[in-house]
C-alpha atoms as an extended CHARMM CRD file, in Angstrom:
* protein
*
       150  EXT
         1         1  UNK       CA            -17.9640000000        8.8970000000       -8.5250000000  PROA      1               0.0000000000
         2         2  UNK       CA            -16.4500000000        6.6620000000       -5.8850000000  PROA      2               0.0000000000
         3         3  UNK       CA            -13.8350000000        8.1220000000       -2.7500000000  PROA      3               0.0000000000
         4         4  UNK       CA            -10.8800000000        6.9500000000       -5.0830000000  PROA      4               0.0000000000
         5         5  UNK       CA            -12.1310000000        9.1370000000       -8.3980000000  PROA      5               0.0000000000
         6         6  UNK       CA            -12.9300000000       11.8700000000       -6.1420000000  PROA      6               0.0000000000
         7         7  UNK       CA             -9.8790000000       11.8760000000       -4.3660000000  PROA      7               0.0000000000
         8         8  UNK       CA             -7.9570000000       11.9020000000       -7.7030000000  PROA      8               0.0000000000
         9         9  UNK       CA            -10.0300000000       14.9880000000       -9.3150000000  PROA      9               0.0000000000
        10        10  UNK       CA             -9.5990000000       17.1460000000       -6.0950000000  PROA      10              0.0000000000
        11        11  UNK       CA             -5.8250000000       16.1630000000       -6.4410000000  PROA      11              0.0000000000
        12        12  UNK       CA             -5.2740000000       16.9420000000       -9.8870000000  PROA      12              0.0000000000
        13        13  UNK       CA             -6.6940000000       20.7890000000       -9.4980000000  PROA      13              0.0000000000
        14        14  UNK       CA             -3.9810000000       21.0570000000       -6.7560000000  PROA      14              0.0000000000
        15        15  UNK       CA             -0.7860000000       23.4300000000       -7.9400000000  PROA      15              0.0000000000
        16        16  UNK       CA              2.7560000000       21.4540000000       -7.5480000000  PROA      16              0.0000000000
        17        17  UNK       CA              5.9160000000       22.9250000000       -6.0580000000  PROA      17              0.0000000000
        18        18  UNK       CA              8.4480000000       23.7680000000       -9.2940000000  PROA      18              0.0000000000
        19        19  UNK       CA             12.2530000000       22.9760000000       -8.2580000000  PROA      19              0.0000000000
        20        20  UNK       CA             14.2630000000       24.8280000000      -10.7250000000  PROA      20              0.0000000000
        21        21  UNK       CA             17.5330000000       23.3050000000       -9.2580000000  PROA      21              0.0000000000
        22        22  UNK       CA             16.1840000000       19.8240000000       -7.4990000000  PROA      22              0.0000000000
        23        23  UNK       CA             19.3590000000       18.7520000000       -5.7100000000  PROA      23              0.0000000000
        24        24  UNK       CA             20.6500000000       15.2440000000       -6.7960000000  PROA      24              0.0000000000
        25        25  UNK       CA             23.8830000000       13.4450000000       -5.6310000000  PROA      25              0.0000000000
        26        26  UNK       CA             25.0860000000        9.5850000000       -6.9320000000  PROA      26              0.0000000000
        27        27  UNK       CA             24.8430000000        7.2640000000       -4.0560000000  PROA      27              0.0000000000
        28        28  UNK       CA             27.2540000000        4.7210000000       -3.0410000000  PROA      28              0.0000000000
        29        29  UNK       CA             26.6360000000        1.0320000000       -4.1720000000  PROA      29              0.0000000000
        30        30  UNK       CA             23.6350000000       -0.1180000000       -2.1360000000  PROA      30              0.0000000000
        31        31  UNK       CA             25.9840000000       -3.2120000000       -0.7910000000  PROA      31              0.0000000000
        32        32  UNK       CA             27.3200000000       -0.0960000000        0.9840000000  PROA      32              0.0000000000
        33        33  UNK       CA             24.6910000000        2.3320000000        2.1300000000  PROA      33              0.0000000000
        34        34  UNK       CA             22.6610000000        3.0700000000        5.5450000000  PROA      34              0.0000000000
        35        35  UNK       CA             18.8800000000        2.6220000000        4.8090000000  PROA      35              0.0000000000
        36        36  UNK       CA             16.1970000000        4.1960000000        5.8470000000  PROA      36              0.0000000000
        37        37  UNK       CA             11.9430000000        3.9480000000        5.4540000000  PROA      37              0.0000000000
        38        38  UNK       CA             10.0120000000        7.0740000000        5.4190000000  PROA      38              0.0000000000
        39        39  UNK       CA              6.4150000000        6.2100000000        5.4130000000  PROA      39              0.0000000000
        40        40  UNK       CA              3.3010000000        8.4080000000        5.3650000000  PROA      40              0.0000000000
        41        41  UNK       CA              1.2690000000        5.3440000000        6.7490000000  PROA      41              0.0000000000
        42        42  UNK       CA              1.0280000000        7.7290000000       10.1370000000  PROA      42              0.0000000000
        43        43  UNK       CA              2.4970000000        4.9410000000       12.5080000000  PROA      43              0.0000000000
        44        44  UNK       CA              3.4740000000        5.8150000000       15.5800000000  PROA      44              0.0000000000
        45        45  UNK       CA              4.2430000000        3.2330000000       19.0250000000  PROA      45              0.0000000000
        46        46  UNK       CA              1.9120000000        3.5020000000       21.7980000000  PROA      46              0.0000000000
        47        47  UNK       CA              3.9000000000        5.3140000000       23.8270000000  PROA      47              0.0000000000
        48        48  UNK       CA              3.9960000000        8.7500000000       21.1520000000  PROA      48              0.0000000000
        49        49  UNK       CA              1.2160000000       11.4100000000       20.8680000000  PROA      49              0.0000000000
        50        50  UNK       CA             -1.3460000000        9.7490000000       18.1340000000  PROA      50              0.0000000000
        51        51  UNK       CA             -1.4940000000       12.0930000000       14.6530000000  PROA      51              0.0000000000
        52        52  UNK       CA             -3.7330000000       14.6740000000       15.1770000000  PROA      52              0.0000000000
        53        53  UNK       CA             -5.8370000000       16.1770000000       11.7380000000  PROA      53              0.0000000000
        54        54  UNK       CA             -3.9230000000       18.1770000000        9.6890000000  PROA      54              0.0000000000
        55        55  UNK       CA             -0.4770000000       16.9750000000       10.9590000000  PROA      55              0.0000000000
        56        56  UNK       CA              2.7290000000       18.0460000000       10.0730000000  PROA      56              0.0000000000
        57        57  UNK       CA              4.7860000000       16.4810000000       12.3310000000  PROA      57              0.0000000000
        58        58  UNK       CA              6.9380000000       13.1010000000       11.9880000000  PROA      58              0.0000000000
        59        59  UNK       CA              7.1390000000       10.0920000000       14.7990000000  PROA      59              0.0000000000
        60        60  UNK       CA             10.5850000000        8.5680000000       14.9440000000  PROA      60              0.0000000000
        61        61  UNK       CA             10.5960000000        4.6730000000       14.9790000000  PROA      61              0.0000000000
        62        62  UNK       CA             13.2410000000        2.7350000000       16.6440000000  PROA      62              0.0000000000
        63        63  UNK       CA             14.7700000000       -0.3510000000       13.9510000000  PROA      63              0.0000000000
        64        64  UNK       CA             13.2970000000       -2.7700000000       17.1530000000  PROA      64              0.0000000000
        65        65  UNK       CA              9.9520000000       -1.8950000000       17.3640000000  PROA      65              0.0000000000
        66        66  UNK       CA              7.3690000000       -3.7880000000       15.7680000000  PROA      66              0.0000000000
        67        67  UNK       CA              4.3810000000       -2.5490000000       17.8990000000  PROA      67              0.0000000000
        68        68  UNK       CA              3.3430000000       -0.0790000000       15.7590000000  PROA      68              0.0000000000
        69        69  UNK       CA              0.0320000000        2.0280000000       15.4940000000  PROA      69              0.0000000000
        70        70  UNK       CA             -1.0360000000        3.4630000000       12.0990000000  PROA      70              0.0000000000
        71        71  UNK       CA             -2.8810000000        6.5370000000       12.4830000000  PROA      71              0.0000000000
        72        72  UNK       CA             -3.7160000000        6.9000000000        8.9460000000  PROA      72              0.0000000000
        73        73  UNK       CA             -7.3470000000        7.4860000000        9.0160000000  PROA      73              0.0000000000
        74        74  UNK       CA             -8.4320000000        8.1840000000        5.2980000000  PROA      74              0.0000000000
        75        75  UNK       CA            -11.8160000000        7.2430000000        4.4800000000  PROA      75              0.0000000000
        76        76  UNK       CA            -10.0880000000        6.4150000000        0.8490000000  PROA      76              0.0000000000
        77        77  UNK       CA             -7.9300000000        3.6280000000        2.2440000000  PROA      77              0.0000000000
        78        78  UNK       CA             -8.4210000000        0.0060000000        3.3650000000  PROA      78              0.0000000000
        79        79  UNK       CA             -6.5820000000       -1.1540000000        6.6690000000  PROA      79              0.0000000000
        80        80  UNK       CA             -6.4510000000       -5.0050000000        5.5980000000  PROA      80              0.0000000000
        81        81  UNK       CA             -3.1970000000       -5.2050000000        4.2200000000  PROA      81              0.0000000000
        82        82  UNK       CA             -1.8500000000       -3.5170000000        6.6930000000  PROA      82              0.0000000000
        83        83  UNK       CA             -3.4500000000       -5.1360000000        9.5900000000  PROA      83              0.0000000000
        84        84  UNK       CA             -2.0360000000       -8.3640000000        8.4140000000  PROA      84              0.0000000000
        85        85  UNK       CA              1.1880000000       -7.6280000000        7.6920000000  PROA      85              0.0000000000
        86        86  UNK       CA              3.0910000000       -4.0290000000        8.7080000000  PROA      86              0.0000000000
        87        87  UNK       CA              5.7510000000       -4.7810000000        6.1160000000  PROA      87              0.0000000000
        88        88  UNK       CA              3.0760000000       -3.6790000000        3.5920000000  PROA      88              0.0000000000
        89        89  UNK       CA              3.6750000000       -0.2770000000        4.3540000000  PROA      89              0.0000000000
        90        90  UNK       CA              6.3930000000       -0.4360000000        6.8330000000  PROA      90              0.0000000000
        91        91  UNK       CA              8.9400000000       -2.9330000000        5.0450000000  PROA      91              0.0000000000
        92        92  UNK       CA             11.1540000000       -3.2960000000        7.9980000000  PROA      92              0.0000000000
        93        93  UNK       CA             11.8060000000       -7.2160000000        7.9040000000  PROA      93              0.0000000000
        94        94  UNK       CA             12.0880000000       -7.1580000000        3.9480000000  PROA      94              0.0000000000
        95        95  UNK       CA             15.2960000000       -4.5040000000        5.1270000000  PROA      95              0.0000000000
        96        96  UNK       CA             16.5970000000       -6.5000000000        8.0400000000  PROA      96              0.0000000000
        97        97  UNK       CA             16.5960000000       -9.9120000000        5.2810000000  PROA      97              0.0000000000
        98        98  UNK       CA             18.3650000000       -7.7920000000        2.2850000000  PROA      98              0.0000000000
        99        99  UNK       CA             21.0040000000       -6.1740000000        5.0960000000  PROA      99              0.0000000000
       100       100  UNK       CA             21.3710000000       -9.9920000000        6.3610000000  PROA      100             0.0000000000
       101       101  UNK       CA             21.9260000000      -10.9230000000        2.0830000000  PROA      101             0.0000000000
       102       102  UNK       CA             24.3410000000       -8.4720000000        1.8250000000  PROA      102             0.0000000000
       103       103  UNK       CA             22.4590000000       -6.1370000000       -0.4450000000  PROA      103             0.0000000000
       104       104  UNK       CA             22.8120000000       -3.2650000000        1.3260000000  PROA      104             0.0000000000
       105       105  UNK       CA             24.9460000000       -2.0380000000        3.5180000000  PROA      105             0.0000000000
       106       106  UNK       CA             22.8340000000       -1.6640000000        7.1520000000  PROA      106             0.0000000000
       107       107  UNK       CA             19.3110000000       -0.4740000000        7.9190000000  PROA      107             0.0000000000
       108       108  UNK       CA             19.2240000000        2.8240000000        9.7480000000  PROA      108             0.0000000000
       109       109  UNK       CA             18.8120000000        2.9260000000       13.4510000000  PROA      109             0.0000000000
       110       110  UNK       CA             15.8020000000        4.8230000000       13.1520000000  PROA      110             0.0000000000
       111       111  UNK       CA             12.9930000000        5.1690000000       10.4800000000  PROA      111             0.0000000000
       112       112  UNK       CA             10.2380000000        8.1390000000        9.8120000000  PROA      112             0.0000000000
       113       113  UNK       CA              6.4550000000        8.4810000000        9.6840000000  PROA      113             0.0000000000
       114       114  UNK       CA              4.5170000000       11.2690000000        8.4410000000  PROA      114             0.0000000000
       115       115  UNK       CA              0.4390000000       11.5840000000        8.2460000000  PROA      115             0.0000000000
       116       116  UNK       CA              0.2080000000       11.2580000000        4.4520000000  PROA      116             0.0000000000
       117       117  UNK       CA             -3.4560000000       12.2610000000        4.1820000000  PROA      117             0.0000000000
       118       118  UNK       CA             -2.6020000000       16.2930000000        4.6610000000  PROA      118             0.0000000000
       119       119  UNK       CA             -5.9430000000       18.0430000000        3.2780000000  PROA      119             0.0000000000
       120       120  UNK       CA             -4.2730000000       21.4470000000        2.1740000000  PROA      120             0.0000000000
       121       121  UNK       CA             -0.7370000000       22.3660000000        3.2320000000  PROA      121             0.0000000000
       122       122  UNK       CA              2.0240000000       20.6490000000        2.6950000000  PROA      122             0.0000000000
       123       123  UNK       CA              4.0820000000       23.3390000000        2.8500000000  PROA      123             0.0000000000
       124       124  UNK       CA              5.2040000000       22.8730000000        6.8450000000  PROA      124             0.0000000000
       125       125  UNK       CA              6.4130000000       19.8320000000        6.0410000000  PROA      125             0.0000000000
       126       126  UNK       CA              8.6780000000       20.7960000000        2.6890000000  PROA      126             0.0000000000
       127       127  UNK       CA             10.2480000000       23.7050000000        4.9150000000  PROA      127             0.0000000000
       128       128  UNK       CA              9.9750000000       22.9280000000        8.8340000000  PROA      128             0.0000000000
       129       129  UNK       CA              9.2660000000       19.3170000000        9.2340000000  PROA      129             0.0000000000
       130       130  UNK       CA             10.5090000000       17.6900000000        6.2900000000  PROA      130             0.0000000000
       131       131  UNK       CA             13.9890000000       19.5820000000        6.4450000000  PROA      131             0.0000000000
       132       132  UNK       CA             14.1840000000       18.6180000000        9.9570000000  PROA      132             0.0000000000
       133       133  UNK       CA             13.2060000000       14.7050000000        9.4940000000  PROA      133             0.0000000000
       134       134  UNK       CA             16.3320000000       14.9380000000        6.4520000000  PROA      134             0.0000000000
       135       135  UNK       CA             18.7410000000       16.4040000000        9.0790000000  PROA      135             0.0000000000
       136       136  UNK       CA             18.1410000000       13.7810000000       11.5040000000  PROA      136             0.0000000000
       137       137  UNK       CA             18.7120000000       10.7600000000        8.9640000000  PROA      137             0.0000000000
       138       138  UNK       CA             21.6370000000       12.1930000000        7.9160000000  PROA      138             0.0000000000
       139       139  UNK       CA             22.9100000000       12.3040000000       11.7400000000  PROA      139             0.0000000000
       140       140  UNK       CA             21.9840000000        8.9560000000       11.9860000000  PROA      140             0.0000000000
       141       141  UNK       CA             24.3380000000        8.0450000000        8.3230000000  PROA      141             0.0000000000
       142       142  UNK       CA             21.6920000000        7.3380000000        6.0610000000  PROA      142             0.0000000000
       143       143  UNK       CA             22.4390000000        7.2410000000        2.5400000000  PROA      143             0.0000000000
       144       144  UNK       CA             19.5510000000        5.6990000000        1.0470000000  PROA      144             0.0000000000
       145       145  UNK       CA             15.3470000000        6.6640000000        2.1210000000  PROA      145             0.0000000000
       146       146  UNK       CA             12.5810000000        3.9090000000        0.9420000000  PROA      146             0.0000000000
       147       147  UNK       CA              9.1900000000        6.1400000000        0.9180000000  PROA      147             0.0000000000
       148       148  UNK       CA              6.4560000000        4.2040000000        1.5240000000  PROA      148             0.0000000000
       149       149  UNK       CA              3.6570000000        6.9060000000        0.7260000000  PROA      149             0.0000000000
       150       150  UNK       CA              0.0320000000        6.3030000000        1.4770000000  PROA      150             0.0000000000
Protein backbone atom coordinates (compact mmCIF):
# COMPACT_ATOMS: atom_id res chain seq x y z
CA UNK A 1 0.00 0.00 0.00
CA UNK A 2 1.49 3.30 -1.08
CA UNK A 3 1.28 6.90 1.33
CA UNK A 4 -1.83 7.85 -0.91
CA UNK A 5 -3.92 4.33 -0.17
CA UNK A 6 -2.85 4.57 3.30
CA UNK A 7 -3.74 7.95 3.80
CA UNK A 8 -7.22 7.23 2.32
CA UNK A 9 -7.96 3.99 4.64
CA UNK A 10 -6.88 5.88 7.88
CA UNK A 11 -9.30 8.66 6.56
CA UNK A 12 -12.20 6.69 5.83
CA UNK A 13 -12.33 5.03 9.60
CA UNK A 14 -12.44 8.72 10.75
CA UNK A 15 -16.19 9.79 12.19
CA UNK A 16 -17.62 13.10 10.29
CA UNK A 17 -19.28 16.05 12.00
CA UNK A 18 -23.39 15.66 11.26
CA UNK A 19 -24.99 19.30 10.68
CA UNK A 20 -28.60 18.80 11.21
CA UNK A 21 -29.31 22.49 10.18
CA UNK A 22 -26.04 23.39 7.82
CA UNK A 23 -26.63 27.11 7.33
CA UNK A 24 -27.00 28.15 3.60
CA UNK A 25 -27.78 31.68 2.19
CA UNK A 26 -28.10 32.60 -1.95
CA UNK A 27 -25.25 34.77 -2.88
CA UNK A 28 -25.32 37.76 -4.96
CA UNK A 29 -24.37 37.41 -8.74
CA UNK A 30 -20.63 36.75 -8.73
CA UNK A 31 -20.25 40.03 -11.18
CA UNK A 32 -21.06 41.46 -7.72
CA UNK A 33 -19.39 39.71 -4.85
CA UNK A 34 -16.05 40.22 -2.64
CA UNK A 35 -13.83 37.07 -3.07
CA UNK A 36 -11.90 35.40 -1.01
CA UNK A 37 -9.21 32.07 -1.08
CA UNK A 38 -9.02 29.92 1.90
CA UNK A 39 -6.31 27.46 1.38
CA UNK A 40 -5.01 24.64 3.60
CA UNK A 41 -1.68 24.71 1.52
CA UNK A 42 -0.12 26.16 5.08
CA UNK A 43 1.41 29.38 3.39
CA UNK A 44 2.46 31.86 5.36
CA UNK A 45 5.10 35.21 4.35
CA UNK A 46 8.38 35.19 5.89
CA UNK A 47 7.75 37.55 8.21
CA UNK A 48 4.74 35.15 10.25
CA UNK A 49 5.50 32.32 12.77
CA UNK A 50 6.01 29.06 10.34
CA UNK A 51 3.01 26.21 11.08
CA UNK A 52 3.97 24.32 13.81
CA UNK A 53 2.61 20.24 13.94
CA UNK A 54 -0.71 19.89 14.79
CA UNK A 55 -1.78 23.51 13.95
CA UNK A 56 -4.88 25.07 14.33
CA UNK A 57 -4.24 28.38 13.66
CA UNK A 58 -4.74 30.50 10.28
CA UNK A 59 -1.99 33.11 8.67
CA UNK A 60 -3.68 36.09 7.08
CA UNK A 61 -2.32 36.99 3.54
CA UNK A 62 -2.33 40.43 2.25
CA UNK A 63 -4.05 40.53 -1.76
CA UNK A 64 -0.13 42.03 -2.56
CA UNK A 65 1.95 39.50 -1.43
CA UNK A 66 3.30 37.00 -3.60
CA UNK A 67 6.27 35.88 -1.39
CA UNK A 68 4.71 33.20 0.07
CA UNK A 69 6.03 30.12 2.13
CA UNK A 70 4.02 26.85 2.14
CA UNK A 71 4.45 25.04 5.24
CA UNK A 72 2.57 22.09 4.20
CA UNK A 73 4.85 19.33 5.03
CA UNK A 74 2.90 16.00 4.24
CA UNK A 75 4.96 13.20 3.30
CA UNK A 76 1.71 12.34 0.95
CA UNK A 77 2.14 15.44 -1.19
CA UNK A 78 4.46 16.60 -3.99
CA UNK A 79 5.79 20.32 -3.85
CA UNK A 80 6.34 20.60 -7.80
CA UNK A 81 3.32 22.16 -8.79
CA UNK A 82 3.45 24.36 -6.35
CA UNK A 83 6.98 25.39 -6.53
CA UNK A 84 6.38 26.40 -10.05
CA UNK A 85 3.49 28.15 -9.91
CA UNK A 86 1.63 29.40 -6.37
CA UNK A 87 -1.60 29.87 -8.30
CA UNK A 88 -1.83 26.05 -8.12
CA UNK A 89 -2.92 26.21 -4.76
CA UNK A 90 -3.06 29.83 -4.10
CA UNK A 91 -5.08 31.13 -7.29
CA UNK A 92 -4.51 34.72 -6.59
CA UNK A 93 -3.65 36.02 -10.25
CA UNK A 94 -6.45 33.69 -11.82
CA UNK A 95 -8.75 36.22 -9.16
CA UNK A 96 -7.02 39.48 -9.90
CA UNK A 97 -7.65 38.48 -14.12
CA UNK A 98 -11.53 37.40 -13.54
CA UNK A 99 -12.02 40.78 -11.12
CA UNK A 100 -10.12 42.71 -14.12
CA UNK A 101 -12.97 40.60 -16.74
CA UNK A 102 -15.61 41.67 -14.79
CA UNK A 103 -16.64 38.31 -13.44
CA UNK A 104 -16.71 39.06 -10.14
CA UNK A 105 -17.14 41.76 -8.29
CA UNK A 106 -13.47 42.43 -6.32
CA UNK A 107 -11.01 40.06 -4.66
CA UNK A 108 -10.90 40.42 -0.91
CA UNK A 109 -8.23 42.46 0.72
CA UNK A 110 -7.06 39.63 2.55
CA UNK A 111 -7.05 35.77 1.99
CA UNK A 112 -6.66 32.65 4.63
CA UNK A 113 -4.33 29.71 5.18
CA UNK A 114 -4.81 26.86 7.36
CA UNK A 115 -2.30 23.66 7.87
CA UNK A 116 -4.52 21.15 6.05
CA UNK A 117 -2.58 18.05 7.13
CA UNK A 118 -4.24 18.08 10.94
CA UNK A 119 -3.51 14.35 12.22
CA UNK A 120 -6.53 14.11 14.75
CA UNK A 121 -8.53 17.19 15.75
CA UNK A 122 -10.15 19.27 13.76
CA UNK A 123 -12.36 20.28 16.12
CA UNK A 124 -10.33 23.76 17.23
CA UNK A 125 -10.62 24.82 14.04
CA UNK A 126 -14.67 24.14 13.40
CA UNK A 127 -15.27 26.06 16.83
CA UNK A 128 -12.25 28.54 17.73
CA UNK A 129 -10.26 29.07 14.66
CA UNK A 130 -12.46 28.48 11.89
CA UNK A 131 -15.35 30.72 13.41
CA UNK A 132 -12.85 33.32 13.94
CA UNK A 133 -11.14 33.17 10.27
CA UNK A 134 -15.31 33.49 9.01
CA UNK A 135 -15.72 36.61 11.23
CA UNK A 136 -12.82 38.30 9.87
CA UNK A 137 -13.82 37.78 6.04
CA UNK A 138 -16.97 38.94 6.71
CA UNK A 139 -15.35 42.30 8.26
CA UNK A 140 -13.41 42.52 5.38
CA UNK A 141 -17.08 42.12 2.89
CA UNK A 142 -16.53 38.88 1.53
CA UNK A 143 -19.31 37.21 -0.04
CA UNK A 144 -17.81 34.47 -1.84
CA UNK A 145 -14.62 31.85 -0.21
CA UNK A 146 -12.58 29.67 -2.99
CA UNK A 147 -11.09 26.66 -0.71
CA UNK A 148 -8.19 25.46 -2.03
CA UNK A 149 -7.77 22.28 0.32
CA UNK A 150 -4.63 20.22 0.35
Amino acid sequence: MNGDQAMRAYAAGLPAPEFPDPAWVTPKPLSESTVAIVTSAALHTPDDDAFTNADTSYRVIDRARRDLVMGHWSPNFDHTGIVLDLNVVYPIDRLEELAERGVIGAVAPRHLSFAGNQPDDVATIRLDSGPRAAAALKADGVDVVLLTPV
